[in-house]
PALUMSE-302092 format. One record per atom (N, C-alpha, C, O): residue in three letters; x, y, z; atom name. Coordinates in Angstrom, 3 decimals, m for minus. Layout:
<marpas>
('Ala' (X Y Z) 'CA'),
...
</marpas>
This chain:
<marpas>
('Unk' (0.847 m1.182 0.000) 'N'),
('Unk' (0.000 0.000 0.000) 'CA'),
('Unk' (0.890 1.242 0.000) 'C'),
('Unk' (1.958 1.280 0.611) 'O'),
('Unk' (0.398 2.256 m0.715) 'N'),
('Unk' (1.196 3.367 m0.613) 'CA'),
('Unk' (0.967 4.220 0.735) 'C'),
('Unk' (m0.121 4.450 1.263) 'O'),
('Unk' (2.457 4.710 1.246) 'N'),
('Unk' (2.541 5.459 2.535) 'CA'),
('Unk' (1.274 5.979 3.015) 'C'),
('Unk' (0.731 5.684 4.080) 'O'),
('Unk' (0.848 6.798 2.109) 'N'),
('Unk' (m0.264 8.297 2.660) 'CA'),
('Unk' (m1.030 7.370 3.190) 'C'),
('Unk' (m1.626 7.786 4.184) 'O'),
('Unk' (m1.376 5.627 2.753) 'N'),
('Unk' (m2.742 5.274 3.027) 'CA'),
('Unk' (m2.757 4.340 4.117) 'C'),
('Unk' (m3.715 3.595 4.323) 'O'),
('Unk' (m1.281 4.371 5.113) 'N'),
('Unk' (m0.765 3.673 6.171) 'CA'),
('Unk' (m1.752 4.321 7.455) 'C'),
('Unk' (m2.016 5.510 7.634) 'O'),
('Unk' (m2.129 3.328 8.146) 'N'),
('Unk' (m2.444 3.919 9.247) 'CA'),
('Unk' (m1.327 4.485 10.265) 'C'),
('Unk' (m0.331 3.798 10.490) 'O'),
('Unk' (m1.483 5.620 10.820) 'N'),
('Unk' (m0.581 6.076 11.647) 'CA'),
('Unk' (m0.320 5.778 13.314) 'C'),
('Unk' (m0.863 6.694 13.931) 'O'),
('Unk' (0.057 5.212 13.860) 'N'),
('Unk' (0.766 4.597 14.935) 'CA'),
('Unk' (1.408 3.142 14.245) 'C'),
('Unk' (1.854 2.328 15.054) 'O'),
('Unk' (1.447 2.914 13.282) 'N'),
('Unk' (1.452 1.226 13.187) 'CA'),
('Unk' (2.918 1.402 12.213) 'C'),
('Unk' (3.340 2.216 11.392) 'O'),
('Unk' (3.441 0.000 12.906) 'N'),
('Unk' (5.047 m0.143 12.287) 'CA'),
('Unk' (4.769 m1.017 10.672) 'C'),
('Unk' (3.712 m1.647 10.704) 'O'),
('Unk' (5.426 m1.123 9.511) 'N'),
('Unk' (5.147 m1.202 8.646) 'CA'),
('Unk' (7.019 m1.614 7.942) 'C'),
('Unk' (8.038 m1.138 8.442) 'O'),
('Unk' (6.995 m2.506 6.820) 'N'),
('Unk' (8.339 m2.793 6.165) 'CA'),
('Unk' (8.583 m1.925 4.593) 'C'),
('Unk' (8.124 m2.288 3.511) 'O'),
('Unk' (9.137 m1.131 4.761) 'N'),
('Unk' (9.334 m0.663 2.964) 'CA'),
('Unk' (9.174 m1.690 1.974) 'C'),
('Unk' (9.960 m2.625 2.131) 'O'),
('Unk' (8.354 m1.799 0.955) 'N'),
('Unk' (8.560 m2.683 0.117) 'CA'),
('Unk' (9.202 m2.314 m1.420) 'C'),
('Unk' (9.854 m3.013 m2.196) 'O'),
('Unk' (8.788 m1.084 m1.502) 'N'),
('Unk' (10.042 m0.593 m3.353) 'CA'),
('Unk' (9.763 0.919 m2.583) 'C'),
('Unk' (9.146 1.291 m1.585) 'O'),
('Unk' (10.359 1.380 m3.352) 'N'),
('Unk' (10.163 3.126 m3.745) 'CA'),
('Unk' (9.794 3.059 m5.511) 'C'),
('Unk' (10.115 2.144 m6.270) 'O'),
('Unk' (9.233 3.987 m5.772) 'N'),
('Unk' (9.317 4.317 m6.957) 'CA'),
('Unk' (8.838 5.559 m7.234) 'C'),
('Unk' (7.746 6.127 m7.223) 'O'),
('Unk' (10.415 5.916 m7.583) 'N'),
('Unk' (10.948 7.490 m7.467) 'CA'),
('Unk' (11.667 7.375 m8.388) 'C'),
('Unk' (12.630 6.622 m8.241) 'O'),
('Unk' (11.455 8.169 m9.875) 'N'),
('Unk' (11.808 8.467 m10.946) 'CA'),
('Unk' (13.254 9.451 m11.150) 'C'),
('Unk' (13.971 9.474 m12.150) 'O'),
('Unk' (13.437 10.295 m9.789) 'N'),
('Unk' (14.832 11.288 m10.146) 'CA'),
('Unk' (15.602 10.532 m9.466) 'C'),
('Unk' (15.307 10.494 m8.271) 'O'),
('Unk' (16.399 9.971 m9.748) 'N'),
('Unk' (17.666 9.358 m9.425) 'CA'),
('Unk' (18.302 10.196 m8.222) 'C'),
('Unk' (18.893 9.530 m7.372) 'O'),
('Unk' (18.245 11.692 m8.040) 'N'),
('Unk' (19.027 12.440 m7.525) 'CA'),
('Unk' (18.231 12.390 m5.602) 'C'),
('Unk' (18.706 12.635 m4.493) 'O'),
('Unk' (16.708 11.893 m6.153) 'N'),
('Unk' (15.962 11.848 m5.293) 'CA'),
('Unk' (16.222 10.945 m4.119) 'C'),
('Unk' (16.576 11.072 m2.947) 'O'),
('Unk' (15.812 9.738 m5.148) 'N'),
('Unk' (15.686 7.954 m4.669) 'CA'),
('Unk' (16.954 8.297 m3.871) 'C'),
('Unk' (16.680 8.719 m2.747) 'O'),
('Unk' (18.487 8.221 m4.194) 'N'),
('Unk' (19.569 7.950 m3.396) 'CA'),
('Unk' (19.814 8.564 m2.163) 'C'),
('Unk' (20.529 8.048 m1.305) 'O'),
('Unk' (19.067 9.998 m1.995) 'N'),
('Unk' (18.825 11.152 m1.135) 'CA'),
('Unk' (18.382 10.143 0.149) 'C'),
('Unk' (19.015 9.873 1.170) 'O'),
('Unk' (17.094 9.708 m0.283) 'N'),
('Unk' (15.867 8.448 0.262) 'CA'),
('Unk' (16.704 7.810 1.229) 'C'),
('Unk' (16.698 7.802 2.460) 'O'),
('Unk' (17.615 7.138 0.130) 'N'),
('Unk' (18.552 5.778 0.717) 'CA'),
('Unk' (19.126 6.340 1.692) 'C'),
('Unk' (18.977 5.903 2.833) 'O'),
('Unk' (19.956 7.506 1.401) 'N'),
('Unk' (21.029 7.260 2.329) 'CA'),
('Unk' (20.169 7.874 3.718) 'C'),
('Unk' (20.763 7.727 4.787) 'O'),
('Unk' (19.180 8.365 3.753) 'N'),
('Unk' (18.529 8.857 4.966) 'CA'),
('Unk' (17.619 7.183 5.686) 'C'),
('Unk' (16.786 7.160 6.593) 'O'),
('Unk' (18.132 6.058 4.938) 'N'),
('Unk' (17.405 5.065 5.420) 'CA'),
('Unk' (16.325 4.321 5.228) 'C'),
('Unk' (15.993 3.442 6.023) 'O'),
('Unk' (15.449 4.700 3.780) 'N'),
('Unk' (14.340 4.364 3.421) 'CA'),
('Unk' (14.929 3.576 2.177) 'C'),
('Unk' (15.107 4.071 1.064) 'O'),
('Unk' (15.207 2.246 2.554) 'N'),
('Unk' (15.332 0.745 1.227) 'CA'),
('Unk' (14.407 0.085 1.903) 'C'),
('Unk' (13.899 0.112 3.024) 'O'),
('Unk' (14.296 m0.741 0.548) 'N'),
('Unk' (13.797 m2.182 0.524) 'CA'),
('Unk' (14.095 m2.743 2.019) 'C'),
('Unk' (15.088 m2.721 2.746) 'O'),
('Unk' (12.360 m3.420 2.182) 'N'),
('Unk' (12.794 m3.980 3.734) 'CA'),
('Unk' (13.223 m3.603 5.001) 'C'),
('Unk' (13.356 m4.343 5.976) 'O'),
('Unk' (13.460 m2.245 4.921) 'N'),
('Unk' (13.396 m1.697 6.067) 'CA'),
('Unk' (12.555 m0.945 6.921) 'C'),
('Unk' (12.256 0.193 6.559) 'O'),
('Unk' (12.008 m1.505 8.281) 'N'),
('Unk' (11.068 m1.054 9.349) 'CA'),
('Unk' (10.801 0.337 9.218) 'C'),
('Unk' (11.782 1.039 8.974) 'O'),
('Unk' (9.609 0.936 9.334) 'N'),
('Unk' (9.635 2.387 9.448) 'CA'),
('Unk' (8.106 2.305 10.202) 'C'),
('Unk' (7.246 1.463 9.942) 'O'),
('Unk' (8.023 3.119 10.946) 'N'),
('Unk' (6.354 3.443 11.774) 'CA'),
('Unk' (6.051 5.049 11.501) 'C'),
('Unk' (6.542 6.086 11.947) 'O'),
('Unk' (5.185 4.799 10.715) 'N'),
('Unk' (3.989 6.093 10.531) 'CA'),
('Unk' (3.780 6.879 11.618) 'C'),
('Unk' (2.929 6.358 12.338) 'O'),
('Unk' (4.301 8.193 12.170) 'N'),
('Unk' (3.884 9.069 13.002) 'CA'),
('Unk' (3.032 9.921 12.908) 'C'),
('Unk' (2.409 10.368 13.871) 'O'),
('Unk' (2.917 10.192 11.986) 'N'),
('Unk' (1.218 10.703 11.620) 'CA'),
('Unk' (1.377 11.769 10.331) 'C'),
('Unk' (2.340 12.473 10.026) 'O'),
('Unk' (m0.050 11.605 9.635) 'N'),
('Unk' (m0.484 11.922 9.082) 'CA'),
('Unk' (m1.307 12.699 8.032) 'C'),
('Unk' (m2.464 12.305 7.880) 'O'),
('Unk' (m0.903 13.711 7.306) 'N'),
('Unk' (m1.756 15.124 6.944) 'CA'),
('Unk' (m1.945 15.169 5.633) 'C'),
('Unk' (m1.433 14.499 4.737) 'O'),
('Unk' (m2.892 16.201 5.598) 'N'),
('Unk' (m2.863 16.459 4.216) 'CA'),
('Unk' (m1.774 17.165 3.145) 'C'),
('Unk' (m2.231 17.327 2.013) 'O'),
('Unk' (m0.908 17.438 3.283) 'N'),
('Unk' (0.426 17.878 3.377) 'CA'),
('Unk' (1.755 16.781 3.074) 'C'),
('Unk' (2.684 16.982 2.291) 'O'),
('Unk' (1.585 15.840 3.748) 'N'),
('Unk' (2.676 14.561 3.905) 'CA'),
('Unk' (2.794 13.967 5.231) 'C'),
('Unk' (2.023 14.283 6.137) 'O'),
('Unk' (3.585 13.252 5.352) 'N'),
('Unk' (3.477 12.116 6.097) 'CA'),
('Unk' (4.910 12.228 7.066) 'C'),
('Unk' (6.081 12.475 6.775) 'O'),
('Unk' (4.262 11.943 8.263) 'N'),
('Unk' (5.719 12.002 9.510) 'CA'),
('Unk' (6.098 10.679 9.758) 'C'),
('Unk' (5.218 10.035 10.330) 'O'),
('Unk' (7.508 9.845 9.418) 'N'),
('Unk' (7.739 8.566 9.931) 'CA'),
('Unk' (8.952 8.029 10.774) 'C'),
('Unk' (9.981 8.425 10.227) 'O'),
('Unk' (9.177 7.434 11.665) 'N'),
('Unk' (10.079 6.829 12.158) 'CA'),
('Unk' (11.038 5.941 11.482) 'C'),
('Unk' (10.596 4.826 11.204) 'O'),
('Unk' (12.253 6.196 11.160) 'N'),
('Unk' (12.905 5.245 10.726) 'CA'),
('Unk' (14.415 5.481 10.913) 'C'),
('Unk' (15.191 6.352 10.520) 'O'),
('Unk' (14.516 4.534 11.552) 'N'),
('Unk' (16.270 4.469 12.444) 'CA'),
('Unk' (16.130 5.263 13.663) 'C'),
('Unk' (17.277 5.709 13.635) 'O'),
('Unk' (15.766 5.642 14.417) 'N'),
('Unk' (15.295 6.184 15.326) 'CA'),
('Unk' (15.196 8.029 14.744) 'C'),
('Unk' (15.248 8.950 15.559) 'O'),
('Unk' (15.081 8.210 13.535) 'N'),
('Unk' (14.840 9.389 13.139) 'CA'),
('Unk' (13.753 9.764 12.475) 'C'),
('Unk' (13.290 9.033 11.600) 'O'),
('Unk' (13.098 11.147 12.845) 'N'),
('Unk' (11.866 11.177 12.240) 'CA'),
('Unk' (12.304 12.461 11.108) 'C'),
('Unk' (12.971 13.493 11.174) 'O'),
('Unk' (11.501 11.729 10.041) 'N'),
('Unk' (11.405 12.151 8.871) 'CA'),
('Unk' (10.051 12.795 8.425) 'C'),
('Unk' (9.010 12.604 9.055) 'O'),
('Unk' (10.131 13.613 7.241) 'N'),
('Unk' (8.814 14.314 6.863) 'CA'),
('Unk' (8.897 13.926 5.645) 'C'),
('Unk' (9.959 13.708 5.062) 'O'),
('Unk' (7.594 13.794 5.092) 'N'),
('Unk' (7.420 13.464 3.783) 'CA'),
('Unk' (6.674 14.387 3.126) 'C'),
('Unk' (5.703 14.700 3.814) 'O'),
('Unk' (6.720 15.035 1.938) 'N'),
('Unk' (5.720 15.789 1.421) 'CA'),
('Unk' (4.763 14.490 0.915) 'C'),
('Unk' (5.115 13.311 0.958) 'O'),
('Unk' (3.488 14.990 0.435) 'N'),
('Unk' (2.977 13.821 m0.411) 'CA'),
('Unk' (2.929 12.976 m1.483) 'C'),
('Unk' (2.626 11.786 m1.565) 'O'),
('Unk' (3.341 13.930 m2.440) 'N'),
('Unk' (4.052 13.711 m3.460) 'CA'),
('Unk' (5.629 12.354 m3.553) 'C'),
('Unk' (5.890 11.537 m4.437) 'O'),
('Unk' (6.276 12.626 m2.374) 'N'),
('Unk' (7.480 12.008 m2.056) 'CA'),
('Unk' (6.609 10.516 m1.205) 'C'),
('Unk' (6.921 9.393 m1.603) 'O'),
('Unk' (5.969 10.602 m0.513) 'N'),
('Unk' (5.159 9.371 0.557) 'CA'),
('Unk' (4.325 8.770 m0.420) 'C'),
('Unk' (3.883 7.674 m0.076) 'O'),
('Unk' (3.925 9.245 m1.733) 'N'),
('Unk' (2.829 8.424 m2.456) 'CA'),
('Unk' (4.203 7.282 m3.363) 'C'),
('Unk' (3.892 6.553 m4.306) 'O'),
('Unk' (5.370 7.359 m2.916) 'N'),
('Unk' (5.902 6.842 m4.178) 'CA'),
('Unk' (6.306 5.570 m2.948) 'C'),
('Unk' (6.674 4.555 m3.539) 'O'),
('Unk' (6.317 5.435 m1.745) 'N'),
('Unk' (6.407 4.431 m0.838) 'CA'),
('Unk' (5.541 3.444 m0.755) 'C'),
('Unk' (4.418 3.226 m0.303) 'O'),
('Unk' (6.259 2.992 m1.236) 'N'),
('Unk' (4.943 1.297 m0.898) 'CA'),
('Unk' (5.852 0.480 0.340) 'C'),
('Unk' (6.978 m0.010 0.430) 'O'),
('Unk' (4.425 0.679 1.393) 'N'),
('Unk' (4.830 m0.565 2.620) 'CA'),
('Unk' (4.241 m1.727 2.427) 'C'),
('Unk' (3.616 m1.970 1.395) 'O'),
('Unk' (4.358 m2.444 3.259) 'N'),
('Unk' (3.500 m3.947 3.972) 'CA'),
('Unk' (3.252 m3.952 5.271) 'C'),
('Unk' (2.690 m4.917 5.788) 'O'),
</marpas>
């Protein structure tokens, strides 16, 4: 399911990105968002998406969180 449509308190596994600027995706990576890795939804807006991952919280615009697919 894509990010935006994660419920928020609940822990969740990255399953792809698909993020078209190269300059982007690697940005992604090195802040911790690959394949298979744990991240928990901190909540939620119309705006983008707040998540936990590595013990760091991240912001997502929506645009950037619609290209996350969890499990």
């Amino acid at each position: 399911m894509p990010l935006p449509v994660a419920p928020q308190g609940q822990t969740f596994t990255i399953r792809k990105l698909l993020i078209r600027d190269l300059k982007t995706k690697k940005h992604l990576e090195s802040l911790g968002l690959v394949a298979h890795q744990p991240i928990k939804v901190m909540s939620q807006g119309k705006e983008g998406t707040v998540i936990l991952v590595n013990e760091t919280r991240l912001a997502l615009d929506m645009s950037t969180a619609s290209s996350v697919f969890v499990e």
